[in-house]
C-alpha positions as CSV (number, residue, x, y, z in Angstrom):
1,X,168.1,20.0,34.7
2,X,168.0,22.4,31.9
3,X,171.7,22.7,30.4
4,X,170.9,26.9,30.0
5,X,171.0,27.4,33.4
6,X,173.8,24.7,34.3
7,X,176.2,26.6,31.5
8,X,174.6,30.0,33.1
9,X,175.5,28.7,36.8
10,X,179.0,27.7,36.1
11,X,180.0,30.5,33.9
12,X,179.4,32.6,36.9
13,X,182.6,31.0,38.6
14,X,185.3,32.1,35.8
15,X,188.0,33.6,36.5
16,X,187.6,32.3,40.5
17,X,191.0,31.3,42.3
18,X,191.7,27.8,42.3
19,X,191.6,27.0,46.3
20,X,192.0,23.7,47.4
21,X,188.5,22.3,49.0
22,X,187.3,25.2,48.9
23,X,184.1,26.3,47.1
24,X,183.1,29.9,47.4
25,X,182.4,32.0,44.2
26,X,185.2,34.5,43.5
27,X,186.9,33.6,46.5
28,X,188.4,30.1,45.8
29,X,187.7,26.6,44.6
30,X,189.2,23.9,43.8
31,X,187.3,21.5,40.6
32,X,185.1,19.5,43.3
33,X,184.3,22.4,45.0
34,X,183.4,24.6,41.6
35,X,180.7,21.4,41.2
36,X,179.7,21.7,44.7
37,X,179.0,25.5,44.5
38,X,177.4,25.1,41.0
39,X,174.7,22.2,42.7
40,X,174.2,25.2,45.5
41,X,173.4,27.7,43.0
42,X,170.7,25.2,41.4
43,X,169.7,22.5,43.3
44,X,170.3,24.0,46.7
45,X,172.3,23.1,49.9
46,X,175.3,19.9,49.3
47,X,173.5,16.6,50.4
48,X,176.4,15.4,52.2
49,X,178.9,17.6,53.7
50,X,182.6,16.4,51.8
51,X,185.8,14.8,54.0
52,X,188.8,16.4,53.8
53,X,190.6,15.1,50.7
54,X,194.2,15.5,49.5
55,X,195.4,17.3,46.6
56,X,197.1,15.3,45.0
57,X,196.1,12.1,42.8
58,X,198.4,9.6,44.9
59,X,195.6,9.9,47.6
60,X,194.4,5.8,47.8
61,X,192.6,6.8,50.2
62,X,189.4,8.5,48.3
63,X,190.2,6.1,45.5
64,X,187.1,5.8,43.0
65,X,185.3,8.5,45.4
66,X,184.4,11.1,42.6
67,X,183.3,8.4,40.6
68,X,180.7,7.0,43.8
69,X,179.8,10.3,44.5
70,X,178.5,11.1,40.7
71,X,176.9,8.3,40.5
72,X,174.7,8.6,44.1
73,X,173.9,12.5,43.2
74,X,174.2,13.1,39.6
75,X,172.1,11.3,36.6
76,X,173.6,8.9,33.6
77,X,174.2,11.4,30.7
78,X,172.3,10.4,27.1
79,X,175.1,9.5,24.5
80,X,176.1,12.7,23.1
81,X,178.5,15.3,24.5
82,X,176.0,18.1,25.7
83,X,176.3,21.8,27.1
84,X,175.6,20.9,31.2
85,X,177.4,17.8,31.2
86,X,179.3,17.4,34.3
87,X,182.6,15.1,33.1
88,X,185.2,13.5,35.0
89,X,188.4,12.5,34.0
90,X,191.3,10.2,34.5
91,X,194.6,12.1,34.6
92,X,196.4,8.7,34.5
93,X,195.9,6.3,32.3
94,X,193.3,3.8,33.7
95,X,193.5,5.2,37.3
96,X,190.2,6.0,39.0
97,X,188.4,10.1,38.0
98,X,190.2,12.6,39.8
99,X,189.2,15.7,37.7
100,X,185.7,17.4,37.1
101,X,184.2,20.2,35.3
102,X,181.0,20.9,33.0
103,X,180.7,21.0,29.9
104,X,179.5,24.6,28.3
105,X,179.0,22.7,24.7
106,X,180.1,19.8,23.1
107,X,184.0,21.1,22.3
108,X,184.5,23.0,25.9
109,X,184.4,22.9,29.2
110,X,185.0,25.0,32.5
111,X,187.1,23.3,35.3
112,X,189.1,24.4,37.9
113,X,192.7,24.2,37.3
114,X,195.6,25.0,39.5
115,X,198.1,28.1,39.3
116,X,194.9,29.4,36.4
117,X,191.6,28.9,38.6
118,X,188.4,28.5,37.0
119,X,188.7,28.2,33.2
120,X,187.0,27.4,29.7
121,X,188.7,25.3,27.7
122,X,188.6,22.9,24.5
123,X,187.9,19.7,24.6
124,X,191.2,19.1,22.7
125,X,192.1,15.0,22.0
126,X,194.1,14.9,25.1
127,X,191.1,15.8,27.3
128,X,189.0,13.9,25.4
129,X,191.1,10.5,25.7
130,X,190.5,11.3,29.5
131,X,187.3,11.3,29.8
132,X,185.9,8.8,32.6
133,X,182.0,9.6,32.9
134,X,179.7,12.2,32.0
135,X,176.4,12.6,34.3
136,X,173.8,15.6,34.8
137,X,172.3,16.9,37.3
138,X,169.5,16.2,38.6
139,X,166.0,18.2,38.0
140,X,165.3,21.2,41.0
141,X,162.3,19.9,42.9
């Protein structure tokens, strides 16, 4: 997928209401959902419809889920930190990815956050150090 139009797609969402499971432009999403509506806008309709999932990252339930799911609908990333990267991150320690956004260049990236919605942000160290996986999307046929 050309990384122009992923950073065009998901620069579209800013400013969007963070909503949890939710994943409408301008109305509300969640970080899951702000990848789900950005595969919409390029790829077309969600090839599996998504369970209900908890909030927050207790949930053993869906445990290594975001992971799976990357890795059944999204493609292996070449080495470098690229614009249209979609990265995932592990908000504790060696615990399973439970965060997502895309990568708009090498140093920044738009996720959805609560309390802010959808943001750009750096890449600082701290986000960095969390990184779990980086994938890309898969060419529109």
């Amino acid at each position: 997928m050309n990384p122009d139009l992923v950073v065009g797609a998901v620069r579209l969402w800013l400013g969007t209401p963070y909503r949890h499971q939710a994943s409408t432009l301008g109305a509300g999403c969640d970080c899951l959902g702000l990848l789900r509506g950005v595969w919409r806008s390029l790829l077309g309709a969600e090839p599996v419809k998504m369970p209900p999932y908890r909030a927050d990252m207790r949930d053993p339930g869906h445990a290594g889920a975001l992971r799976q799911a990357a890795e059944q609908w999204l493609l292996p990333a070449p080495a470098a930190l690229e614009a249209g990267q979609v990265v995932l991150f592990a908000l504790a320690g060696a615990a399973p990815a439970k965060h997502c956004g895309i990568l708009v260049s090498p140093t920044r990236f738009i996720h959805a956050q609560e309390r802010l919605g959808v943001v750009e942000a750096n890449l600082t160290e701290a986000w960095a150090r969390r990184l779990a996986g980086r994938f890309v999307f898969p060419a529109a046929d």
